[in-house]
N, C-alpha and C positions, 0 to 999 in steps of 0.2 A: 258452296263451301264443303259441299261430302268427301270424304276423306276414306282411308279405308279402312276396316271392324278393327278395334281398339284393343291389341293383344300387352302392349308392354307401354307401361304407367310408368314415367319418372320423377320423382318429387325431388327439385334440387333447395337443400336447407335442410338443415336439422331444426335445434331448437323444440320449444314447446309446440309453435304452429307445424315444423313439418314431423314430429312424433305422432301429435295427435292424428294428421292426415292417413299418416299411414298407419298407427294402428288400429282406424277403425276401415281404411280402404283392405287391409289385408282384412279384416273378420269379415267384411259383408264382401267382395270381392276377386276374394284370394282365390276362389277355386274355378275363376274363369279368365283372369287379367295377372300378368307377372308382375309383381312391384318394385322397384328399386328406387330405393333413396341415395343420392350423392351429397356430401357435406366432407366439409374439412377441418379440419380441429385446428388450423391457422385462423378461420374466421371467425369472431365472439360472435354471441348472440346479445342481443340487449337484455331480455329473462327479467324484468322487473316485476313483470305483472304474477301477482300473488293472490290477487283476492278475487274470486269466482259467484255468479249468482246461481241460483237453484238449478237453472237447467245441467248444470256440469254434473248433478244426479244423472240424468236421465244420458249424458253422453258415456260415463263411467259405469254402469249399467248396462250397456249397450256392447261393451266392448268387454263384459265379462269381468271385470275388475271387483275384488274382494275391498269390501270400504275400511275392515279392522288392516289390512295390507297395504291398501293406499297411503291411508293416517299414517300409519309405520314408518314408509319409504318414501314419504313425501314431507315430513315433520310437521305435519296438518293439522291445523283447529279449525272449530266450526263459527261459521257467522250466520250473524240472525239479521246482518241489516249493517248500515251506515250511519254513523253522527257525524253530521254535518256543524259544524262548530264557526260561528261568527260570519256564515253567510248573507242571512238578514241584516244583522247589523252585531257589532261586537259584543261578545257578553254571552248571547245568545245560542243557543243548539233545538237541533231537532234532529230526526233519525227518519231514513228512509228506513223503516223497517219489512223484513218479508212476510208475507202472510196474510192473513185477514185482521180486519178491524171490525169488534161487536161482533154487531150478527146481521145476516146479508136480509134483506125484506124484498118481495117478486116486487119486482121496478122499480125501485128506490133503494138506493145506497143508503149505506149506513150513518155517510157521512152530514148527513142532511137530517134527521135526528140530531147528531150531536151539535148541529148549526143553531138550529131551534131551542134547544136546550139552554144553548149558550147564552141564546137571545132572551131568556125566560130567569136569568140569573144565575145558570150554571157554573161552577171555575173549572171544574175537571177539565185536563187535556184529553187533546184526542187521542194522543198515545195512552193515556192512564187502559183504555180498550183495546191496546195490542198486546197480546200477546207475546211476541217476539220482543216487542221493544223492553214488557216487564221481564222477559228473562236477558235481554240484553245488559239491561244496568245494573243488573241484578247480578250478573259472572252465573247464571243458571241455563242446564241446556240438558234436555233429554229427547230422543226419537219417541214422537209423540203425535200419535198421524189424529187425532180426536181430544178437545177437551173431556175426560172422564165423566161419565154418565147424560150424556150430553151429545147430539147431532154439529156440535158448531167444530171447524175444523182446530185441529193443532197446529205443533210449531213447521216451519216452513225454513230451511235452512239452505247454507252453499258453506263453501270451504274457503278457507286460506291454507296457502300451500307456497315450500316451496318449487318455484317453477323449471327451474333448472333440475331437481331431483324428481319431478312429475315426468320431464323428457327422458331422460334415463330409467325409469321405470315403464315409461312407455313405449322405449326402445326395444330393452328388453318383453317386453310383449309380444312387440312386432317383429323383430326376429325372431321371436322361438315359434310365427306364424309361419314364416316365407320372407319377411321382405329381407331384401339384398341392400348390403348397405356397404356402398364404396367409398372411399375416401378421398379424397383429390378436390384438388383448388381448379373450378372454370374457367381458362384460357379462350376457349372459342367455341360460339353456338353456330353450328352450323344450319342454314338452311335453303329449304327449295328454294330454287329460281321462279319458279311459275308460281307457288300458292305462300308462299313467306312463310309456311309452317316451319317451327321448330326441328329436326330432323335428330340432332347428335350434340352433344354435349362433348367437347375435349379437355381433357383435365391436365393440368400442368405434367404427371408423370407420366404422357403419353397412352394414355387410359382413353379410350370411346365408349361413352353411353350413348345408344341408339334408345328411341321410342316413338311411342304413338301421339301420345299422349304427355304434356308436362304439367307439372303443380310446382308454381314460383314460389316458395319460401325462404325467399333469400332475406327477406325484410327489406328495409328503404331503398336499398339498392335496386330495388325490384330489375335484378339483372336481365330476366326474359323477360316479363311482362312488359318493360319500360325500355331496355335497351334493345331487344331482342325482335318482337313486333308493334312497338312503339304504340304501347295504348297511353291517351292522354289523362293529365293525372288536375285532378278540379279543386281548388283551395278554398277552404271555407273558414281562411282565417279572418275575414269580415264580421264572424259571429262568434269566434272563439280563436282569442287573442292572445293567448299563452300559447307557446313556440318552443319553449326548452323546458328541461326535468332535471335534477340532481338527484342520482340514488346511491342511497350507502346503507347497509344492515348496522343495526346497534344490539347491544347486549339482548340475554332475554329478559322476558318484562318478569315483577315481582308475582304478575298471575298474569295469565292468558284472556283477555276481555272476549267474549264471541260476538263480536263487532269491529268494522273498520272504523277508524277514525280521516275524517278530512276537515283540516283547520284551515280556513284561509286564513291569507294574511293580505300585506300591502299589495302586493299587485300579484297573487296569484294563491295557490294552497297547498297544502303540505298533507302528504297521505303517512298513517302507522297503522301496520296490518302486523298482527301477533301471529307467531309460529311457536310450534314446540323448543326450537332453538334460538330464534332469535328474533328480532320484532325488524319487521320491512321498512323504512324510512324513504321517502322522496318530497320532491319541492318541482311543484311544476307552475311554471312562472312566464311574465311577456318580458322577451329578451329587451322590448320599447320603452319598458319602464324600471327593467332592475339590470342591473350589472349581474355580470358570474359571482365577482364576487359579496357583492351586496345577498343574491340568493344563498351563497355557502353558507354566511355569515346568519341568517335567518334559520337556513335547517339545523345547523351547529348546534346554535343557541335555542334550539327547540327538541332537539333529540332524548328521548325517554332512556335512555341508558349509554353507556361507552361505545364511541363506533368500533367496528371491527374490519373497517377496510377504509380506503381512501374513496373521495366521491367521486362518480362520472357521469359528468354531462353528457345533456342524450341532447341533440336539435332533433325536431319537429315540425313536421308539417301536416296542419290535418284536412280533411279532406280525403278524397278515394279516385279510385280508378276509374274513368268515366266509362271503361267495359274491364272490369274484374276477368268474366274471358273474353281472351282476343285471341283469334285463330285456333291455334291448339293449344294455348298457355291460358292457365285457369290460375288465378293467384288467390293466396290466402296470408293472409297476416298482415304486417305491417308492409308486406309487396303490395296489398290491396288496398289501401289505404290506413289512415289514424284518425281514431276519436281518445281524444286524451283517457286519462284511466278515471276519470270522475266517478262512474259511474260502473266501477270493473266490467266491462265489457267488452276488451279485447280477448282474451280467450274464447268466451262465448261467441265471437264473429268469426273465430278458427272454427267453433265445433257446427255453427249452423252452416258456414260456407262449404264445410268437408261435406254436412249432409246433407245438404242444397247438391253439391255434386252428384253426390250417387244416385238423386233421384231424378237428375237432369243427366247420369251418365251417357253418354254414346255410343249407342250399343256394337248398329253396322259403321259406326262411319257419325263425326261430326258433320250436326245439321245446324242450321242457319238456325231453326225453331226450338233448340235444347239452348242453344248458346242466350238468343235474344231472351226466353224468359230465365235462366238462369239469370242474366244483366239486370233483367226487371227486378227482379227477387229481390239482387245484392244492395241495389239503390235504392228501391225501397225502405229496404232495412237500414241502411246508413242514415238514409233522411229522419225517417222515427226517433234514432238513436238521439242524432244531432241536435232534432228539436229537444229532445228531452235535457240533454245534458247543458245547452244554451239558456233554458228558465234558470238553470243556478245562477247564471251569470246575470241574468237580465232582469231576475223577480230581485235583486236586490235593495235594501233600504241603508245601504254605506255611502255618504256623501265624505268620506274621510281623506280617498288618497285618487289622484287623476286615475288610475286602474280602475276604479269601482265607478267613478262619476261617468268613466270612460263606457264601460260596460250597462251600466241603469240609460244614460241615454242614445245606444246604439240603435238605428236600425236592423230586425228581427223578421225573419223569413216568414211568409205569410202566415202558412199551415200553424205556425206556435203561434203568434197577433191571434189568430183566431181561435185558436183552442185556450188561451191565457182570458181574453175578452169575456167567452161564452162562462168560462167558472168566475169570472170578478162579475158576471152578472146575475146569472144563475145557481152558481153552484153547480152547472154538470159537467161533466167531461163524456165526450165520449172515444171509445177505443177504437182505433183501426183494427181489423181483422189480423192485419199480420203486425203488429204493433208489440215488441217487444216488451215492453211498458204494460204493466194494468193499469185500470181506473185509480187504485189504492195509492198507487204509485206514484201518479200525477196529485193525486189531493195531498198525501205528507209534503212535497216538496212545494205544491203551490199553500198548501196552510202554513207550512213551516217558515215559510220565506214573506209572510205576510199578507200573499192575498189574500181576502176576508170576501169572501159572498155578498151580495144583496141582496140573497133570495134562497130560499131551500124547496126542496120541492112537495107541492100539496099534498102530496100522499102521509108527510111526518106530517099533518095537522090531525090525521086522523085519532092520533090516541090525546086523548085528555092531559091537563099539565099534572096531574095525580100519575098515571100512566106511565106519563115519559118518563118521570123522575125516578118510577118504580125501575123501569124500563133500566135504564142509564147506573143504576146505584147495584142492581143486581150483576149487572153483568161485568160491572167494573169489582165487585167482590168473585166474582168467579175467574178473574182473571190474575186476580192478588193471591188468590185460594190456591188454583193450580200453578201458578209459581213457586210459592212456599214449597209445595212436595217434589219440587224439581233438584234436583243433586245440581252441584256446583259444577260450571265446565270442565274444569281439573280432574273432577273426580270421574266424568264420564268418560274423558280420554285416556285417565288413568288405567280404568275397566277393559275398554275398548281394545287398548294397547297390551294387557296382560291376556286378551284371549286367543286363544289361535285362532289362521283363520280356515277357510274351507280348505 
């Protein structure tokens, strides 16, 4: 498979997946590799995805981005987590919130305390001990890396944004790097005869981009990755049975929540994600159970403000690439597959696959050993995700509508059966090394959705029922405590946004 030293990078696709690609391949890259970007301003982008998890710190960071600049130019709020709304059963929410919960003990989770407690006649929730989640309900949000006088961590955030003005701000970044960015609709890929690589790119205005190297961000079309050298593409709609989305922006909300909201409903769930201008709206649905119009008809009648555009259906298929690269075509985004946005995590599969490449790049020449475990890497990661996002659908307690009944008694990939089983028995989870997901993570959503423990682990027996209750009653006043002195979301973007930035 050697190829020869990788001087000129082509990333075909705009959008959020190919801005980001390139402006982080132009800052760690640029000063050995030429970048060019092709896209056409004939082709949409779909740009639905708005709500981001913590790591987007750490990619925006990376790539030199001013955060008072970003909020600006992206009309950005902060999130502290998800409410999950009538997923267990109607009536009912809980919040994937980010962060920690209580206080961490060497080998025993936190969560196992509050088990026992509970078991002992406790009512407190276990969010009543997050953090995040009291400033979430709460419309309260400060940068706050420590509880005040205190070892235990603070608030733990990610962003809403929108995604379409992220791209354009990302653009401009990476132009004013180096990257080259042509314009033209793909007509024809050309390539070798002998090794099937990629070669040239023809653009309808008789334009040739030549490279080494491609990055598919075409989205579903996955034009190289799928038409180009024909990597086969693996359905996992057997475990996640919503197929199509409806999205449309509505008015802005009365105040900015710093949290997502995901409602289900009859056969599938409807996401509002607040922005400085206007609140995200989508309905993602199984096309087997609802009509187009039945879904319009449900998001219509469920929109927190005035639409401000007509809706558009997106189909779907989730599932990924069963090699992300193939020959010299590396895909990111929805060319590389879909995990619905349950759990905003498409962006985050742009930002770790852009940095899965650079540290899998090719230096003299594509090898057989950079490609295979980059493929490891990407499926790995998709599997993790999948399970996780699959417990929403499977820890269900809705016998209401054939979607839900349909979903509680499906067949579920082994790796979740086992990690579902061991916490309905035990009470533990344990975390894969590369597991996107924490422990924290998996307990809100399998406590939230009903599974209840049989067991907590012998280490919470250690402190007395005096103890625990001391335990449990303090730290739930320290988390009400340091709430209160938290300013209001509004007023911290308000700040944020009147200061200049670097």
């Amino acid at each position: 498979m050697e190829s020869k030293a990788i001087k000129k990078l082509v990333i075909l696709g705009g959008g959020t997946a190919g801005w980001m690609a390139a402006a982080l391949m132009i800052r760690m890259l640029g000063k050995v590799v030429d970048i060019t970007l092709v896209e056409s301003d004939q082709i949409g982008t779909v740009g639905v995805g708005e709500a981001t998890i913590p790591p987007i710190l750490t990619f925006n960071q990376a790539l030199g981005l001013d955060e008072k600049e970003f909020l600006r130019e992206t009309k950005g709020s902060i999130k502290l987590g998800i409410q999950f709304e009538n997923w267990s059963k109607e009536g009912e929410s809980y919040m994937h919130a980010f962060g920690s919960i209580g206080k961490d003990f060497p080998l025993c989770d936190f969560h196992n305390f509050w088990i026992r407690y509970r078991e002992q006649g406790g009512t407190d929730s276990y969010w009543d001990y997050s953090l995040n989640y009291q400033a979430a309900v709460q419309n309260k949000f400060a940068q706050l890396g420590k509880i005040p006088n205190t070892n235990l961590p603070g608030i733990t955030y990610a962003y809403h944004f929108d995604a379409g003005l992220y791209a354009k701000f990302l653009r401009r970044q990476a132009e004013g790097r180096g990257v080259k960015r042509v314009e033209g609709k793909v007509t024809n890929v050309q390539k070798c005869a002998e090794t099937g690589f990629v070669e040239q790119l023809a653009l309808e205005n008789g334009q040739v981009v030549d490279g080494d190297l491609f990055v598919d961000c075409s989205g579903f079309v996955g034009l190289l990755i799928d038409k180009a050298v024909g990597s086969e593409y693996e359905s996992w709609k057997q475990w996640l049975p919503c197929d199509r989305a409806i999205a449309l922006p509505s008015g802005s909300p009365e105040y900015i929540p710093p949290f997502t909201r995901s409602v289900a409903h009859g056969a599938g769930w409807q996401w509002q994600i607040p922005l400085q201008h206007r609140t995200g709206n989508g309905l993602v649905y199984s096309s087997s159970h609802w009509s187009d119009e039945q879904a319009r008809s449900v998001l219509f009648d469920n929109l927190p403000g005035e639409p401000l555009a007509e809706p558009r259906v997106i189909p779907f298929r989730t599932g990924h690439r069963r090699e992300q690269w193939c020959k010299n075509v590396v895909s990111l985004g929805l060319a590389s597959g879909f995990l619905e946005p349950l759990e905003s995590t498409s962006i985050h599969l742009v930002q770790s696959a852009a940095t899965r490449l650079i540290k899998c790049f090719p230096h003299r020449g594509i090898r057989k050993e950079d490609v295979s475990e980059f493929n490891r890497q990407s499926r790995v990661e998709m599997e993790r995700i999948r399970d996780f996002i699959i417990l929403h659908y499977k820890a269900n307690q809705r016998r209401d509508t054939d979607f839900w009944r349909h979903c509680e008694d499906m067949a579920i990939p082994d790796s979740l059966h086992e990690k579902m089983e061991l916490f309905r028995a035990t009470g533990k989870v344990f975390r894969d090394y590369d597991d996107l997901f924490t422990e924290i993570a998996w307990y809100q959503v399998m406590i939230g959705q009903g599974l209840v423990p049989e067991d907590h682990h012998i280490i919470a027996d250690g402190l007395n029922d005096g103890q625990l209750n001391d335990l449990m009653q303090s730290l739930k006043t320290l988390v009400q405590g340091t709430v209160k002195q938290l300013p209001r979301h509004e007023e911290f973007l308000s700040a944020m946004l009147r200061k200049k930035s670097k």
